[in-house]
KELO-333082 format. One line per field, with one value per residue (C-alpha): residue in one letter; residue number from 0; z, y, x. Coordinates in Angstrom, 1 decimal, always signed. Example, Ala and Ser with C-alpha at 12.3 -4.5 7.8 and 13.67 -1.06 7.14 Angstrom:
type <- (A|S)
seq <- (0|1)
up <- (+7.8|+7.1)
north <- (-4.5|-1.1)
east <- (+12.3|+13.7)
This chain:
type <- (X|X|X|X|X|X|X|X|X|X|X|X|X|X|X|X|X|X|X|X|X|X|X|X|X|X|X|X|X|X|X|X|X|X|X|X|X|X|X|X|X|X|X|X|X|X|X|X|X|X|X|X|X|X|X|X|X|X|X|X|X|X|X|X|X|X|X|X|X|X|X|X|X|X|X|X|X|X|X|X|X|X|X|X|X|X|X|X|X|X|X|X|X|X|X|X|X|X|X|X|X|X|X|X|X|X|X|X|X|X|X|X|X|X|X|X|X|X|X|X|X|X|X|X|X|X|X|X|X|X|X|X|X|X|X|X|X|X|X|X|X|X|X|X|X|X|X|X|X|X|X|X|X|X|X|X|X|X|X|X|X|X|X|X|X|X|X|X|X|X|X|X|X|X|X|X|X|X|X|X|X|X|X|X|X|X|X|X|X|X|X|X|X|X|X|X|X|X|X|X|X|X|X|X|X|X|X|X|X|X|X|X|X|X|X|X|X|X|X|X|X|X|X|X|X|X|X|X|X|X|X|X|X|X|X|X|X|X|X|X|X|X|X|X|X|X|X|X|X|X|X|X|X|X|X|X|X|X|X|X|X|X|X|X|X|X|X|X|X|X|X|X|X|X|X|X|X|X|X|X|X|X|X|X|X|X|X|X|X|X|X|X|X|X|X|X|X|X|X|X|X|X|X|X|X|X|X|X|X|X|X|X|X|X|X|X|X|X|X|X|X|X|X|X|X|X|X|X|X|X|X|X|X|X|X|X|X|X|X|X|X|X|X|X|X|X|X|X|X|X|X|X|X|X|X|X|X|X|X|X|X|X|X|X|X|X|X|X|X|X|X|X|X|X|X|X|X|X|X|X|X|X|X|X|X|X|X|X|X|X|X|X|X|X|X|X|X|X|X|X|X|X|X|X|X|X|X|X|X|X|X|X|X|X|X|X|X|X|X|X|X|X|X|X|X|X|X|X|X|X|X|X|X|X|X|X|X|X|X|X|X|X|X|X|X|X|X|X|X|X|X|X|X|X|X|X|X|X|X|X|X|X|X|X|X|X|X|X|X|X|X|X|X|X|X|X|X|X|X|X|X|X|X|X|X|X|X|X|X|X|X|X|X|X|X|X|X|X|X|X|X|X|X|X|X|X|X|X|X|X|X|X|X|X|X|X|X|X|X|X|X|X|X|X|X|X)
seq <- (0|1|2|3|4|5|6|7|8|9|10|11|12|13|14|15|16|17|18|19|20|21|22|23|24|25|26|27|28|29|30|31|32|33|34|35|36|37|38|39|40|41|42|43|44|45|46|47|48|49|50|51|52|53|54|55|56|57|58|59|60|61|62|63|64|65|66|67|68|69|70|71|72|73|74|75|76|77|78|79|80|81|82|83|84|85|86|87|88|89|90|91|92|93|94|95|96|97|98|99|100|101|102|103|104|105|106|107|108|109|110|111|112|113|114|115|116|117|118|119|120|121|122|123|124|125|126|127|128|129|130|131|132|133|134|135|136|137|138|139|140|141|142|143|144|145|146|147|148|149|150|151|152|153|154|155|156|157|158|159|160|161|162|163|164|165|166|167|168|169|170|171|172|173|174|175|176|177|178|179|180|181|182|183|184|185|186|187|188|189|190|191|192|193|194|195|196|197|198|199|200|201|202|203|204|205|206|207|208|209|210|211|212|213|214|215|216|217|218|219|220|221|222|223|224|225|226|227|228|229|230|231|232|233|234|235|236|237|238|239|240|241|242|243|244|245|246|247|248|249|250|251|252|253|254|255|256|257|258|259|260|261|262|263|264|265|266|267|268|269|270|271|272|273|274|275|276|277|278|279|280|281|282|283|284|285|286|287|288|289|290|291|292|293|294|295|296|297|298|299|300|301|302|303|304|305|306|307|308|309|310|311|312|313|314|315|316|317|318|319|320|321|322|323|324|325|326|327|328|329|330|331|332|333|334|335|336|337|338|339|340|341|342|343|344|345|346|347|348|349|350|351|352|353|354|355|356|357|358|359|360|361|362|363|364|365|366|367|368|369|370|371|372|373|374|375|376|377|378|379|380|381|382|383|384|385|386|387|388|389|390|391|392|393|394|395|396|397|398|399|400|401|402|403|404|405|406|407|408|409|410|411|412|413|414|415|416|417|418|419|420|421|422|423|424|425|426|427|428|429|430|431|432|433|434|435|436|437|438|439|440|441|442|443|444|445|446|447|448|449|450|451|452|453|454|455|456|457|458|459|460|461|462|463|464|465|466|467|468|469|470|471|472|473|474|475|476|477|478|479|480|481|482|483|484|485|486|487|488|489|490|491|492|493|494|495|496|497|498|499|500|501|502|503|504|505|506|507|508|509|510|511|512|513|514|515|516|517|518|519|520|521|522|523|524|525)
up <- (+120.2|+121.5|+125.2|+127.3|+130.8|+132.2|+135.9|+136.5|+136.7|+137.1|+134.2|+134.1|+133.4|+130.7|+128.9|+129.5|+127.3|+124.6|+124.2|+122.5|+118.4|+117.0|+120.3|+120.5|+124.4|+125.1|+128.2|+129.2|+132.7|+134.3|+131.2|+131.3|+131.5|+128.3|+126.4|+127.5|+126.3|+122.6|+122.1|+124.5|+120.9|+119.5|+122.5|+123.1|+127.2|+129.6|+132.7|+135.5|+139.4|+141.6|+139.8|+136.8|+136.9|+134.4|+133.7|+132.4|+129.4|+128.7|+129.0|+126.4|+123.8|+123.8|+121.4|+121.0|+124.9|+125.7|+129.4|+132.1|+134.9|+137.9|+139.4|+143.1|+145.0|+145.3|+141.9|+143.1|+140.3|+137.5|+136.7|+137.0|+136.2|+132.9|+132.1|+132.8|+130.8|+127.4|+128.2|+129.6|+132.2|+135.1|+136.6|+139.8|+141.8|+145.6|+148.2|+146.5|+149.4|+152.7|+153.3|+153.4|+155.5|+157.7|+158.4|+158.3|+161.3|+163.2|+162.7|+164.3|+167.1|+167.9|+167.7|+170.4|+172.2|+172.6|+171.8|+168.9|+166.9|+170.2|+170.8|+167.4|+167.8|+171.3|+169.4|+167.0|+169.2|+170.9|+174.3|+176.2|+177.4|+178.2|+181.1|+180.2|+177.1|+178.7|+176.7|+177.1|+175.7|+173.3|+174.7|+177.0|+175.9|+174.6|+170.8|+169.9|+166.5|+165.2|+161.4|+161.2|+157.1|+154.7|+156.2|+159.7|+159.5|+158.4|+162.0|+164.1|+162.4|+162.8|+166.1|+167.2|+166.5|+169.0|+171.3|+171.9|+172.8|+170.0|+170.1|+167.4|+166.9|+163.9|+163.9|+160.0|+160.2|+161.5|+164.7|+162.6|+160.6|+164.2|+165.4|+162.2|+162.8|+166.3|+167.7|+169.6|+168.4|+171.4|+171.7|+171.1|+175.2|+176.1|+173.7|+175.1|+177.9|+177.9|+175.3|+175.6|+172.0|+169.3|+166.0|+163.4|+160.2|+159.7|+156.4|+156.5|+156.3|+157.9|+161.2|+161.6|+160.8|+163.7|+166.0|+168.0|+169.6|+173.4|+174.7|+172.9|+174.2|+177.5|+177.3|+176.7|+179.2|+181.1|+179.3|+176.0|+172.8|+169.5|+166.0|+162.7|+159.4|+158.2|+157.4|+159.2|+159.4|+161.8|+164.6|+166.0|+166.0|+169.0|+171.0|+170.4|+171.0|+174.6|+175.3|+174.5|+176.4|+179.7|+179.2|+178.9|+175.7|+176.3|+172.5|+169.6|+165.5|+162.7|+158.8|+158.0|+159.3|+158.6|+155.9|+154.3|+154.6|+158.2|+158.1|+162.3|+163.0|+166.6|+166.8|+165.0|+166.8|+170.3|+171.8|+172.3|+168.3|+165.8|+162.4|+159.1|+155.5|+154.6|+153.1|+154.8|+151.4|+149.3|+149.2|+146.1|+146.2|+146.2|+143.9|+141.7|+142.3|+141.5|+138.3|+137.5|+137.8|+136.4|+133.5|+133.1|+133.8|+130.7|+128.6|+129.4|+128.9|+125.5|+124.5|+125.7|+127.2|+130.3|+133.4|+137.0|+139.8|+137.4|+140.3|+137.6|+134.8|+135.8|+133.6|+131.6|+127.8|+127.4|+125.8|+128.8|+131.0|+129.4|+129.9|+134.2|+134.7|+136.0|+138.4|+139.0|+140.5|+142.5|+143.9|+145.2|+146.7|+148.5|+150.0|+150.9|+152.7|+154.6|+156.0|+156.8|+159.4|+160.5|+164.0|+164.8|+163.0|+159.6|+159.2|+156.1|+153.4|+151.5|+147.7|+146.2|+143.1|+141.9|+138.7|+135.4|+137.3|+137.8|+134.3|+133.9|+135.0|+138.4|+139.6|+138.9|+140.3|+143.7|+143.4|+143.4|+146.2|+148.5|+146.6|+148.6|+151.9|+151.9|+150.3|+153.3|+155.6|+153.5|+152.7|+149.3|+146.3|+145.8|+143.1|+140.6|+140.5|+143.7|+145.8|+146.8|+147.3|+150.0|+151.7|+151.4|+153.0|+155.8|+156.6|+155.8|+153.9|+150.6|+150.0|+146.6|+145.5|+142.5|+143.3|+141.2|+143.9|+142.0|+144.2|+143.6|+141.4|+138.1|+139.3|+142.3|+144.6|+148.3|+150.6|+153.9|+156.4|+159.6|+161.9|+165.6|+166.8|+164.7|+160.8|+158.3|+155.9|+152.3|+148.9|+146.1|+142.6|+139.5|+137.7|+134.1|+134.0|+136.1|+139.3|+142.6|+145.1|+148.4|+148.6|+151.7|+154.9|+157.9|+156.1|+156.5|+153.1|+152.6|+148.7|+148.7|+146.2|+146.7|+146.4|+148.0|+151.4|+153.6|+157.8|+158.6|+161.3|+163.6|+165.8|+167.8|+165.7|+167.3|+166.3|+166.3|+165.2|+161.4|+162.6|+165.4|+162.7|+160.2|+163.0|+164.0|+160.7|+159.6|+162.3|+161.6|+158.0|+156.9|+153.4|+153.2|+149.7|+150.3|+153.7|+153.7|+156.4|+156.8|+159.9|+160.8|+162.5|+164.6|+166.6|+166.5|+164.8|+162.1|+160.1|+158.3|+155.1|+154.9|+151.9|+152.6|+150.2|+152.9|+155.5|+158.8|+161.2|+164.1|+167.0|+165.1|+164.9|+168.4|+168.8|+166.7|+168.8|+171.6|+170.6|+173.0|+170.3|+167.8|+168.7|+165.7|+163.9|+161.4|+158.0|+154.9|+152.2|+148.8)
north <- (+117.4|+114.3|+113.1|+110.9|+109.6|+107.4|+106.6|+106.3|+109.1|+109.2|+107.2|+111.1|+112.7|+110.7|+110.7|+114.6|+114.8|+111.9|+114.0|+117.2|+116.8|+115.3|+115.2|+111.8|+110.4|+107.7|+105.8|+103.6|+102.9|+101.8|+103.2|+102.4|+104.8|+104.1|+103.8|+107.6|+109.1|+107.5|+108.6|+111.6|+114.0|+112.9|+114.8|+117.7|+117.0|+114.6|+113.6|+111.8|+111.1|+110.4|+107.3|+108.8|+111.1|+113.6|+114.6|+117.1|+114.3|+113.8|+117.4|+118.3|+115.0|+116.6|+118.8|+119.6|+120.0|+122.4|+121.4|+118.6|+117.5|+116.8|+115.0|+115.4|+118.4|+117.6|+117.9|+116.4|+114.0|+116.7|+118.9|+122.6|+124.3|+122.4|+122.6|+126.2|+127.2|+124.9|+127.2|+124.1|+124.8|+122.5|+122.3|+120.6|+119.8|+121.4|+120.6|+117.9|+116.2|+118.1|+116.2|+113.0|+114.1|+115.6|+112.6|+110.3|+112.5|+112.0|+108.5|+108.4|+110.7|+108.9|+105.3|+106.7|+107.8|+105.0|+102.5|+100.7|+99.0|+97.2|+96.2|+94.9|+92.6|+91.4|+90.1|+88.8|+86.8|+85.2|+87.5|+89.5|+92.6|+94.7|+96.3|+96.9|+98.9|+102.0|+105.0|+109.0|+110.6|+113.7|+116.0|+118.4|+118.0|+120.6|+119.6|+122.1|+121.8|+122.5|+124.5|+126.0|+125.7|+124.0|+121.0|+122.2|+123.8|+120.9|+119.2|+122.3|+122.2|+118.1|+118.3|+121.3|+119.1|+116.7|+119.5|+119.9|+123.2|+124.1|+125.5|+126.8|+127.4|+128.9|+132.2|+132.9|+133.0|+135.9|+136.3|+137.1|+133.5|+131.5|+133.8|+133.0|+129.4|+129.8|+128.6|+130.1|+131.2|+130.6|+130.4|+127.0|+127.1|+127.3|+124.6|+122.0|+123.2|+122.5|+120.1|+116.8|+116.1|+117.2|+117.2|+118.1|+119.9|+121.9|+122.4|+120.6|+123.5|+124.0|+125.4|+122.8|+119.5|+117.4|+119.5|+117.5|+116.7|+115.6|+119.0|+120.0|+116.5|+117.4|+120.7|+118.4|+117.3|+114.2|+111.6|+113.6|+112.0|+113.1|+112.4|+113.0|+113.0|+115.7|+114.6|+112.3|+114.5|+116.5|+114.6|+112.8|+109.7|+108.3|+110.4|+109.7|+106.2|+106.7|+109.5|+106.9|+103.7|+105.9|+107.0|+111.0|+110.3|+108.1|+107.2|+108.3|+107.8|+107.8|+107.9|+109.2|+108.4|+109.7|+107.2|+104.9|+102.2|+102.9|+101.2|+100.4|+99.1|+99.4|+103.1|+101.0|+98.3|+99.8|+98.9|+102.3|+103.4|+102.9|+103.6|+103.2|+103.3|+107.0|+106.6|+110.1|+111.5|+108.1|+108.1|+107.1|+110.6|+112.2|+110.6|+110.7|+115.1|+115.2|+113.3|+114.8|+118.6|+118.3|+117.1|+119.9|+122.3|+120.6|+120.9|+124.7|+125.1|+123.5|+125.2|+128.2|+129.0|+129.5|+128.4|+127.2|+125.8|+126.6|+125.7|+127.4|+130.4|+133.3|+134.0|+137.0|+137.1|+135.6|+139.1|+141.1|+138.9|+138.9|+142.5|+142.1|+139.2|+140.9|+143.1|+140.0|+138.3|+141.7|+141.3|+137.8|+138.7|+141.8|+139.6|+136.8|+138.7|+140.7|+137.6|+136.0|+138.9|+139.5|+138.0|+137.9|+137.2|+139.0|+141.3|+143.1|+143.5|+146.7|+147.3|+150.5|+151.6|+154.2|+155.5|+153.5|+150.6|+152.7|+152.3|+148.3|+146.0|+145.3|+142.8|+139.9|+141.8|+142.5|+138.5|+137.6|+139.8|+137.6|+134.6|+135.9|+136.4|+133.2|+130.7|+130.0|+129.3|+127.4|+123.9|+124.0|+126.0|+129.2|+130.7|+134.0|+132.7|+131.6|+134.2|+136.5|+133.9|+131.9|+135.7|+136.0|+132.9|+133.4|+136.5|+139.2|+141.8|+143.4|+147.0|+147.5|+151.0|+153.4|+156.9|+159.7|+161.1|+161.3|+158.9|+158.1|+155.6|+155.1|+152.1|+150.9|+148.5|+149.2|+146.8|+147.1|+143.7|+144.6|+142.2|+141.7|+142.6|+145.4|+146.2|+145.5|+147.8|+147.0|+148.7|+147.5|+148.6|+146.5|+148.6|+147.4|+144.9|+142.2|+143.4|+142.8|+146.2|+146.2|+150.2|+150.8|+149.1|+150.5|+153.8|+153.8|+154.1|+151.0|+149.5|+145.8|+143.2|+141.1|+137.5|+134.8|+134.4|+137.3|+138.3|+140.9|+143.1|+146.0|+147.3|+150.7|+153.4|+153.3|+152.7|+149.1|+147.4|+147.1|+145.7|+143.4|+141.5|+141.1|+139.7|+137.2|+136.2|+136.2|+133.9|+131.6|+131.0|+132.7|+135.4|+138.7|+139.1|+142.5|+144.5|+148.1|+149.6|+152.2|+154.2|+156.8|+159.4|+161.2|+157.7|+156.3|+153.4|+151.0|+148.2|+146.1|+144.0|+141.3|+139.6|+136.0|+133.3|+130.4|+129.3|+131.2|+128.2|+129.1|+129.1|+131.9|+133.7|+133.3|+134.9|+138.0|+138.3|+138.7|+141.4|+144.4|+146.4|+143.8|+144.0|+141.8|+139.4|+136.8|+134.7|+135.3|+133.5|+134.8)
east <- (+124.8|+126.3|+126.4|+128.3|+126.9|+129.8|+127.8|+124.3|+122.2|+118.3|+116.5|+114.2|+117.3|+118.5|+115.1|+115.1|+118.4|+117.3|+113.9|+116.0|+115.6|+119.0|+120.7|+122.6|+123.2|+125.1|+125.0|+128.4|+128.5|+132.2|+133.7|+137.2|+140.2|+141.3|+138.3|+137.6|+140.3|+139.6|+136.1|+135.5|+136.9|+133.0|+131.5|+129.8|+129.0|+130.2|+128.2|+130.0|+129.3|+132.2|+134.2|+135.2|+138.2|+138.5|+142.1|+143.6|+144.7|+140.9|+139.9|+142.8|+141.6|+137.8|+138.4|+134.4|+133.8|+131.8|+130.6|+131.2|+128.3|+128.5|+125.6|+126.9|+128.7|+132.1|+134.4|+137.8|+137.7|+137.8|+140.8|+138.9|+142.4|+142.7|+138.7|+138.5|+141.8|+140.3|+136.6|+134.6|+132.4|+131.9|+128.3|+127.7|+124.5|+125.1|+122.5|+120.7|+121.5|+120.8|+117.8|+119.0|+122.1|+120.6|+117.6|+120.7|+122.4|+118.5|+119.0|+122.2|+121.3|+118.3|+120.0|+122.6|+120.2|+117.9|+120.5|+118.9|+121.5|+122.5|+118.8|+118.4|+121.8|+120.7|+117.8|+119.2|+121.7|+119.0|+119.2|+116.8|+119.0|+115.7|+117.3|+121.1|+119.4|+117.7|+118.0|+118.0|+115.1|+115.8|+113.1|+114.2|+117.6|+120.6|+121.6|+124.9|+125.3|+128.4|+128.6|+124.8|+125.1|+122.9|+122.4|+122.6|+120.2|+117.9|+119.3|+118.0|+114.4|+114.0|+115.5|+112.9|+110.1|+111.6|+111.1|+114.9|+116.7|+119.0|+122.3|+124.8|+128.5|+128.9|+131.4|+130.1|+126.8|+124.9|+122.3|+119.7|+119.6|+119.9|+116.7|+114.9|+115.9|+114.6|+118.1|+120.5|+123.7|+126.7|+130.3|+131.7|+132.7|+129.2|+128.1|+130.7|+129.5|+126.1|+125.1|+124.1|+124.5|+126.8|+126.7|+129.3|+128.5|+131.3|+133.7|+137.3|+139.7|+143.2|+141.3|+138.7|+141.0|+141.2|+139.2|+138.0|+140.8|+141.6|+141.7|+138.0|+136.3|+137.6|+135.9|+132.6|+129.9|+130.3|+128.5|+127.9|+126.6|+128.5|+127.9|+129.8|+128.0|+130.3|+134.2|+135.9|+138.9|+137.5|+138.0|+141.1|+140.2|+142.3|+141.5|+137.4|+138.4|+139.9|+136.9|+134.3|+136.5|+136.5|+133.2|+133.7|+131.4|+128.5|+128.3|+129.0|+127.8|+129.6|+128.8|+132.9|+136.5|+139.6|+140.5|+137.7|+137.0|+138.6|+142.2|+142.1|+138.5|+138.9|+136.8|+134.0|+133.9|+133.6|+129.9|+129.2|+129.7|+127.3|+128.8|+127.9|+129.9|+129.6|+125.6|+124.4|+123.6|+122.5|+118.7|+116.8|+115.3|+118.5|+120.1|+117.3|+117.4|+121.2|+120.6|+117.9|+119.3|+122.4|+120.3|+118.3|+121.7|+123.3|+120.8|+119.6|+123.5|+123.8|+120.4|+120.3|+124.0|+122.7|+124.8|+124.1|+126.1|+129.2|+132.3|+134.8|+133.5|+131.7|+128.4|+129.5|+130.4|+134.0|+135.1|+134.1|+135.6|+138.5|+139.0|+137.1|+139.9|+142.4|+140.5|+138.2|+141.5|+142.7|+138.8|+138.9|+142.7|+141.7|+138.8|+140.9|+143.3|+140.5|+138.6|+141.8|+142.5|+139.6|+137.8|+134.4|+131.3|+130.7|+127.7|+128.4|+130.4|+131.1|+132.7|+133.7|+135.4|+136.8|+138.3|+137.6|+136.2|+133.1|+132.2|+132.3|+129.9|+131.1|+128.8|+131.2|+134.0|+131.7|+131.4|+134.5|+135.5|+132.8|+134.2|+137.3|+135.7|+134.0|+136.2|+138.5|+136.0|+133.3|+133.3|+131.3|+133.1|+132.5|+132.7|+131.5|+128.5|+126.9|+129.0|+126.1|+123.9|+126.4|+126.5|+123.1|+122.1|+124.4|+123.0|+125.7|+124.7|+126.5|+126.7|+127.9|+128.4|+130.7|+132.9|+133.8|+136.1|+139.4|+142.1|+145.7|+145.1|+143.2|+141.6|+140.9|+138.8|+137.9|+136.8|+135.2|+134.7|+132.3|+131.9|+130.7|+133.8|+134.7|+136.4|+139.1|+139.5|+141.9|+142.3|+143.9|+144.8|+146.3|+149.5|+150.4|+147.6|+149.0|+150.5|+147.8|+148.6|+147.7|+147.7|+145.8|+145.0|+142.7|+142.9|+146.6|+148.4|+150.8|+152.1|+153.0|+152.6|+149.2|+151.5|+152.1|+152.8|+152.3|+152.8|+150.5|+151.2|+149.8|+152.1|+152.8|+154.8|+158.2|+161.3|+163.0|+160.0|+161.2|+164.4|+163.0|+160.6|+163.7|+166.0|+163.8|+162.4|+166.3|+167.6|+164.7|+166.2|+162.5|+163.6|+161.8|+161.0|+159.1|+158.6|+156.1|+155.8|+152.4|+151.7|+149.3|+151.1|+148.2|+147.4|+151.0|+149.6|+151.4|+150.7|+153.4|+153.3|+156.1|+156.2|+158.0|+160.1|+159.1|+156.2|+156.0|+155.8|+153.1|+155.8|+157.9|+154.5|+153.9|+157.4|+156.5|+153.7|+155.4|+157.6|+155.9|+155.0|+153.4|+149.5|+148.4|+150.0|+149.0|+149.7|+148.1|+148.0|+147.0)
C-alpha cells in the first residue's frame, strides 16, 4: 500500500501507518497543484487537512484510490460527488475538536467578562486604568446558549462549574438530554430575554444565516455579553457593530466573521470586542487527536475494510447496496420532506415497510431516512453511517419495525415524525426502479413525484382552492410542473402537492397563506 500525507498530521500517526509491513508513506507537505495530479495514479490513500483541494481532476487521475482522510471535520476541499461515483470513500475526524472550542468560547466569555485583553494592553502601554476596568463576575449569572450540540454541550458543563444558571435554545434536541445536562431547555424569547451572556453554537443553514440580526439583538438584555465561536455568518455583522457602539451589548468575542480575514476591521477594532483569527479548534492536543484518528481510520480501512466517519458510502457490500440504492434515496427524500414540514421539537421517529422491503436489510435504508430528518438542520454531515448515532445523541428515539399487511403497493416505506407539537406522517414507494412517490400524507392518500421543488399545502376541502393556488402561482410567472390534490372526506380536510419549474419567493408564500382556506403552507425542497 502506498500513502500520500500532503499537510501535517501528528508525527504518532504517521509512524502508525509506516509501522504496517510493506506499506510505503510518503510525506510531502505544500504539495503543489500540479505535482498531485502527476503522481496521485501511484496511490493507494491520500491524507489531507484543509489546504489541499481534491478535485474531481485528481480523483479521476487516481486510478488505484481506494480512500481519502480527512484529519479535520469539514470536507469542502474534496469533491464527495466525484469520489463517491469512482468508489472512494471519504473519512473525516468529527469532534476531535469540541474541547478546545468549547475552552476557547470560556476564554472569550471570561475575557468579556472581566475585561482582560484591555487590562493586559493598558499595561502594556504604560497606564494604570485599575478603575475604568471593573468587570462582571460569571457566578450567579444566566448563560443562553444557543445550538445545545457537541460542543455546546461542553460550554454548559464548564460554565456549571462556574456556578452559572444555564439556558438552552435548541428546537432539535429533546428535554431529556437538557435535564441530563442539568440545563434548561427555553424558547429562544426567553433566552434573549434573560441572559446575560450568549453564546452561539449553532449550524449555518438557510434559517440560521444572519440571525442575529437588528431585530434579534433588540430582543436581547440591556448590556448583554455575546460571543461567537461558531460561524461568522450567523450574525449581521453591522448591525453587532451599532449594538455594541450604543451599548445594547456590553461586549462581545469573536473567533469567526463573515469573510476572513475580515475585509472591514472596524467590528474588531471596537474597545469593547475581543477577537481572535478563527483558532477555537487549534490546540496541540487536538490536532494531535485528528491526526492521529484519521490514521488509525485509514489503516483499519486498508486492512480490514472497515469504515468510520465515512461523509459519503454507506457500510454495506457494494452488491447489496446496489440493489438498497434506490429505496435508500426514496428513504432520505421521504425524511427530508417530513422534517422540513414539521414544527416543534422531535421525539421520535418511526420506519415501516411493507411489501418486498421486509425482506432486505433495512437498517441502511432506516439510516438514510434520519439522514433525511437531520440533514437540514445539522451543521456536521450526516450521512448512512452516523445517522442513528446524531438521533441518538440528540435524544430522539427510532422505532424501526417490518409489515406483512398487503398495501397498494409492492414496496413501500412509512414514516412517522412526532414531535412536541404534534405529527407528520409520509409514505412513499419507488415504480420502475427510479421514480420517488409521495403516495400518502397524514393518512390521506395523495401520488406526486418526490422532485424538486415542491409547495406543501393543507387547506379546508372546498371548492376553489385548486384554482386559487394556480392563479396566484400563474400570475407570479411561477410553472406548475405537477399539482395532487388528497382530501379526507369525513374531516373535510386536504392536502396539496404542487410540483414547481421555479423558486417560490417567501412573499408569494405569504400570499398563499393568506388565502382563507390555506391552513399550512410551505417550500420543500427535495
Amino acid at each position: 500500500m502506498r500513502i500520500l500525507i500532503t499537510e501535517q498530521i501528528s508525527d504518532a500517526g504517521v509512524d502508525l501507518l509506516k509501522s504496517e509491513k510493506g506499506w510505503e508513506v510518503d510525506v510531502n507537505i505544500g504539495i503543489l497543484d500540479g505535482e498531485l495530479l502527476n503522481c496521485i495514479p501511484g496511490y493507494h490513500a491520500l491524507i489531507v487537512r484543509s489546504k489541499t483541494r481534491i478535485t474531481r481532476e485528481v480523483i479521476e487521475r487516481g486510478e488505484n484510490l481506494r480512500v481519502i482522510g480527512r484529519a479535520g471535520a469539514g470536507v469542502d476541499n474534496i469533491d464527495l460527488e466525484a469520489a463517491t461515483r469512482q468508489g472512494i470513500v471519504v473519512m473525516n475526524t468529527p469532534g476531535g475538536n469540541n474541547v478546545a472550542a468549547a475552552e476557547h468560547t470560556m476564554a472569550l466569555l471570561l475575557s468579556a467578562a472581566r475585561l482582560v485583553p484591555q487590562a493586559d494592553a493598558s499595561i502594556k502601554s504604560g497606564r494604570w486604568d485599575k478603575k475604568d476596568l471593573v468587570g462582571v463576575e460569571l457566578r450567579g449569572k444566566n448563560l443562553g446558549i444557543m445550538g445545545l450540540g457537541k460542543i455546546g454541550r461542553e460550554v454548559a458543563r464548564r460554565a456549571l462549574a462556574f456556578e452559572m444558571r444555564v439556558l438552552a435554545y435548541d428546537p432539535y434536541v429533546s428535554a431529556r438530554v437538557a435535564e441530563d445536562l442539568s440545563v434548561e431547555l427555553v424558547s429562544l424569547d426567553e433566552l434573549l430575554r434573560q441572559a446575560d451572556f450568549i453564546t452561539l453554537h449553532m449550524p449555518l443553514n438557510a434559517e440560521t444565516r444572519g440571525m442575529v440580526d437588528g431585530r434579534f439583538i433588540a430582543a436581547m438584555k440591556d448590556g448583554v455579553r455575546v460571543i461567537n465561536c461558531a460561524r461568522g455568518e450567523l450574525v449581521d455583522e453591522q448591525a453587532l457593530f451599532e449594538a455594541l457602539r450604543a451599548g445594547k451589548i456590553a461586549a462581545a468575542g469573536l473567533d469567526v466573521f463573515q469573510q476572513e480575514p475580515p475585509q472591514n476591521p472596524g467590528l474588531a477594532q471596537l474597545p469593547t470586542v475581543i477577537s481572535t483569527p478563527h483558532i477555537a479548534g487549534s490546540t496541540h492536543e487536538a490536532l494531535e487527536k485528528v491526526g492521529y484518528d484519521i490514521a488509525a481510520q485509514v489503516r483499519d480501512y486498508l486492512k480490514e475494510g472497515v469504515i468510520r466517519n465515512a461523509v459519503n458510502f454507506p457500510a454495506i457490500p457494494l452488491e447489496e447496496y446496489r440493489r438498497l440504492q434506490p429505496f435508500l434515496q426514496l428513504g432520505e427524500k421521504l425524511g427530508s420532506f417530513v422534517s422540513q414540514i414539521s414544527r416543534g421539537r422531535m421525539v421520535q421517529i418511526g420506519v415501516r415497510y411493507y411489501g418486498e422491503l421486509t425482506r432486505l436489510n433495512v437498517t441502511p435504508l432506516t439510516n438514510a431516512v434520519v439522514k433525511g430528518i437531520l440533514s437540514p438542520i445539522l451543521s456536521e454531515r450526516v450521512n448512512l453511517i452516523n445517522a442513528r448515532a446524531n438521533a441518538e445523541e440528540r435524544g430522539i428515539n427510532l422505532l424501526e419495525t417490518k409489515s406483512s399487511r398487503l398495501r397498494s403497493f409492492s414496496n413501500l416505506i412509512s414514516v412517522k415524525l412526532l414531535t412536541d407539537q404534534g405529527e407528520e406522517w409520509i409514505e412513499g414507494t419507488v415504480l420502475h426502479q427510479t421514480r420517488h412517490h409521495i403516495v400518502s400524507l397524514d393518512g390521506i392518500d395523495i401520488e406526486a413525484p418526490l422532485l424538486g421543488g415542491i409547495l406543501f399545502v393543507r387547506n379546508a376541502d372546498m371548492p376553489g382552492v385548486i384554482g386559487q393556488v394556480g392563479t396566484l402561482l400563474g400570475n407570479r410567472q411561477i410553472n406548475i410542473a405537477n399539482f395532487a390534490l388528497g382530501r379526507h372526506t369525513e374531516s373535510k380536510e386536504a392536502v396539496g402537492i404542487v410540483n414547481v419549474d421555479s423558486p417560490v419567493p417567501d412573499g408569494v408564500l405569504e400570499e398563499l397563506r393568506a388565502i382563507p382556506a390555506i391552513r399550512f403552507a410551505r417550500v420543500v425542497r427535495v
